[in-house]
N, C-alpha and C positions, 0 to 999 in steps of 0.2 A: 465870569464875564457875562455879562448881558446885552440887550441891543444896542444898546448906546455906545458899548465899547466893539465896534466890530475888529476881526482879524485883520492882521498886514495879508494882504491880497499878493501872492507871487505865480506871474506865468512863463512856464518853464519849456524848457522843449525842445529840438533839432533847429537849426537854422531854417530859414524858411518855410516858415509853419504860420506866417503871421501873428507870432507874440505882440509884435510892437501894435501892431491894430486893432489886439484883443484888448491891452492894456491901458491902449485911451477908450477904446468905449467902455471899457469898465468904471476906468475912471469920469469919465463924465456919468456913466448911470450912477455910482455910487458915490458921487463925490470925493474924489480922491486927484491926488498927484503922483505921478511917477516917476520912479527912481531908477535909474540904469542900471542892469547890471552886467552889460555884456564889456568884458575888459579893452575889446579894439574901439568901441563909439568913446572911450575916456580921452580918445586924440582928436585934439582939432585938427583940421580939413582931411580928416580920412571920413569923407561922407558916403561918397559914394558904393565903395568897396564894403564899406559895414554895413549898408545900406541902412544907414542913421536916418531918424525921422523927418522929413521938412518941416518947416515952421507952418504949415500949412497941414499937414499928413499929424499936426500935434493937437491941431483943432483947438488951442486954446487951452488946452492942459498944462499945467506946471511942469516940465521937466528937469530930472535932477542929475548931478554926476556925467550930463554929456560935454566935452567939450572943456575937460579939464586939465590934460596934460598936452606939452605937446613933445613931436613924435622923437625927440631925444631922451626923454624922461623914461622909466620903467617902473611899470606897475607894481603895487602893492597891494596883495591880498591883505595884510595886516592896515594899510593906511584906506583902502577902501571898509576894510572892515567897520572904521570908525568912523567914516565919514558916510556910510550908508545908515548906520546906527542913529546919527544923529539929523540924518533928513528924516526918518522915520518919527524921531521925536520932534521934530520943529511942524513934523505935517500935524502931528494929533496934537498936537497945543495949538491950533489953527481950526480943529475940531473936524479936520478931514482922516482922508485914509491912505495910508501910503500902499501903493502898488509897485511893488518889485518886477521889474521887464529881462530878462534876457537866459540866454545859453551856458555863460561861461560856467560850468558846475560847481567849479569850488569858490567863484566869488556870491553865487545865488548861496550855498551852505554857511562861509563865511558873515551873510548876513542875518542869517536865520536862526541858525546853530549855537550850540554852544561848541564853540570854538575857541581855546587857546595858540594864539599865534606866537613863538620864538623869535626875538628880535633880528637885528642883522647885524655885521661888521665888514663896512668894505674893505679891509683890510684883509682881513681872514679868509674874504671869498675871494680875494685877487690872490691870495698866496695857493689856496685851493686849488684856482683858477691854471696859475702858472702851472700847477706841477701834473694837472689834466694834461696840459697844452704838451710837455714837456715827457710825462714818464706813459699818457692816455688811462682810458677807462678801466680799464682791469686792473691798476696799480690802485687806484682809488677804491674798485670795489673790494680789493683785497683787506684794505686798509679798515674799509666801512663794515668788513665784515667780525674785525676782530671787537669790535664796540657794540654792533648794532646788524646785528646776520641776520635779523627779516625784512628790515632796507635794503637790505645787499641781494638779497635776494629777488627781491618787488619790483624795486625801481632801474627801469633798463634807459632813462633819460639821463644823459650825462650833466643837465644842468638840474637833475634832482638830484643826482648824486653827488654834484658840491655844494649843494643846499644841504643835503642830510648830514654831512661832514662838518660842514658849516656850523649847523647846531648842536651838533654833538660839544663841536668845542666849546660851544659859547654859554651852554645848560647842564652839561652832563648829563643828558637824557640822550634815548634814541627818539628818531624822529617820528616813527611810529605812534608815541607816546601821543603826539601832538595829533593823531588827527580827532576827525571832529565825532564826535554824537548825535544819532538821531532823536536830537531834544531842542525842541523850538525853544528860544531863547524868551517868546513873547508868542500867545495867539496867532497863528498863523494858516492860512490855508492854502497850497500849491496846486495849480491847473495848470495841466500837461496837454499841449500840442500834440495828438498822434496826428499819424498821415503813414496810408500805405507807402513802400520802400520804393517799387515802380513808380508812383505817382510825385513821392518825394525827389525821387532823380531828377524824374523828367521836369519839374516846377524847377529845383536849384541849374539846370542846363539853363533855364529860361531866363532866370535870373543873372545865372553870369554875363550871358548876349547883353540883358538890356542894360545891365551895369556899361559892360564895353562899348556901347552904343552913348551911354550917357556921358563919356568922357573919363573911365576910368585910366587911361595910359595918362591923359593929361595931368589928373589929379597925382600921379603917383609920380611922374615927373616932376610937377611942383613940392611936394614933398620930400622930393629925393637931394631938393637945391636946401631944403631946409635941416636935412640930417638923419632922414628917413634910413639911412642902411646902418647909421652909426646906434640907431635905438635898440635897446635889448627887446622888448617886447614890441611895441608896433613896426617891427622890421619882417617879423613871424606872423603877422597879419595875412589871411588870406587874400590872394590877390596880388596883396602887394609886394611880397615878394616873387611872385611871377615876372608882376609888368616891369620888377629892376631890372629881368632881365632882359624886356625887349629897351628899356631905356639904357643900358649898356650893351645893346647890339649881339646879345645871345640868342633873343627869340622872337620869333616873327609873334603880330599880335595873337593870330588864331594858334600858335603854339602854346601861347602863355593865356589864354581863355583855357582850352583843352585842359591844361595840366590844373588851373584853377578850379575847374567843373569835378577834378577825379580828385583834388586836395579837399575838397567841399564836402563831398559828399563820403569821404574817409570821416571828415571830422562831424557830420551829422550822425552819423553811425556811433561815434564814442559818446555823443552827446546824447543818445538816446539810450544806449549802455548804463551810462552815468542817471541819467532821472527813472527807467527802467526799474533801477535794484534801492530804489529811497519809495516805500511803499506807503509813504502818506498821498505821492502825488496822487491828484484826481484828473483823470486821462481824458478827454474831451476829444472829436473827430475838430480838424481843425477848420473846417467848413461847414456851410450849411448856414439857413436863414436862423435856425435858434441858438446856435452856439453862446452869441451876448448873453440870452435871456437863462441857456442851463447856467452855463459862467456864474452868472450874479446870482443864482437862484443857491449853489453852491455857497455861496459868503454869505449870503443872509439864512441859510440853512444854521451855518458852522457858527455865525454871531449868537444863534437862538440855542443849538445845543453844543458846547466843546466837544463831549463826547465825539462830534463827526468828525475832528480835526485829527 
């Protein structure tokens, strides 16, 4: 690699650390577009609650991947996988640089990684499904453990456990088999958001208020006419399923802020977990007037020697 080819640029990190605002001034210092990677901004009008970029807060920058499903649809690690793959290549035949923005862990690996994704069959996961529904988890785990006894072990999510089941059937492998490697798929350099845990609280508190200030109940209201509780995934969206429940008359709005603020910051903590034990990232304080200037000093370091990636 040399300077002319520099790395895909990825900013990684807890929720509210300000990725999204590191990732356009990156992108304008270094010429580059960005690519999404957080899995709940893939819905249209779930703006607020994801607290998705404004056309303004994007300054001009190419944005990829937002605003591509809507909220009945469910995500795909495997269809984002390819469809991040290929902003990536559409940006450097442009002779720019793709900047990867978000939280979700296994879709930022999914883009990076060498990663083999197992197809799906909705058939297979509705048969799965049923007998979840019908016989519960321990009959499934039982079942997952006579194939594949270190998913059985691992995974305490009921809908990874008719995913792992799932793919047993459909590969004859355990699902295990499938996860990913810490092997950049392509030049790569990861910058991680820290922020003390105190300071973090207290900013995602801050944030939830001015989300529910900005019209969050309303938004998720209008979503909820469009099929928002029927979505496998952005129904699990933070937030939003809170405010279903003051828009179903279970919770007053500061009940359903509260539970938001403690759902939030559970999932900051896994998210920080998760980029923590991947020891390429490069950790940055997530404030301060030089952050831009380390940031980019980083990529152009890692363009000039591989060695640093």
């Amino acid at each position: 690699m040399t300077r002319t080819e520099p790395p895909v640029v990825a900013v990684v990190g807890p929720t509210g650390t300000g990725k999204t605002a590191l990732g356009v001034e990156l992108a304008l210092r270094l010429g580059g577009e960005v690519v999404n990677a957080d899995s709940m901004q893939f819905y249209r009008g779930m703006d607020i609650g994801t607290a998705k970029a404004t056309v303004q807060e994007r300054r001009g920058v190419p944005h990829h991947l937002l605003d591509v499903l809507d909220v009945t649809e469910e995500a795909s690690v495997a269809d984002f996988q390819r469809a991040a793959r290929t902003c990536f290549a559409q940006i450097r035949s442009r002779g720019r640089i793709p900047v990867l923005v978000g939280g979700s862990g296994l879709y930022v690996r999914a883009a990076l990684d060498v990663l083999e994704l197992p197809g799906t069959d909705p058939a297979v996961r509705a048969r799965i499904e049923g007998e979840l529904a019908e016989r519960g988890p321990g009959a499934l785990r039982e079942r997952l453990r006579q194939v594949d006894p270190e998913s059985a072990s691992r995974l305490q999510d009921e809908r990874r456990l008719v995913r792992a089941l799932e793919v047993w059937e459909l590969t004859g492998r355990p699902f295990t088999s499938f996860m990913p490697r810490r092997e950049h798929v392509e030049p790569t350099v990861q910058i991680g958001l820290d922020v003390e845990r105190a300071e973090l609280h207290d900013r995602l508190a801050r944030r939830v208020g001015a989300m529910v200030e900005a019209g969050l109940e309303a938004e998720v209201r209008a979503l909820a006419a469009r099929g928002l509780r029927e979505g496998r995934t952005a129904s699990r969206a933070l937030g939003y399923g809170q405010f279903l429940e003051v828009v179903d008359g279970r919770a007053t709005v500061a009940q359903a802020a509260d539970a938001t603020v403690v759902a939030t910051r559970r999932f900051a903590r896994r998210q920080l977990t998760w980029f923590r034990a991947d020891p390429r990232v490069h950790w940055l304080g997530w404030s301060g007037p030089e952050l831009v200037e380390h940031a980019a000093r980083l990529v152009e370091r890692s363009a000039a020697d591989p060695r640093t990636l």
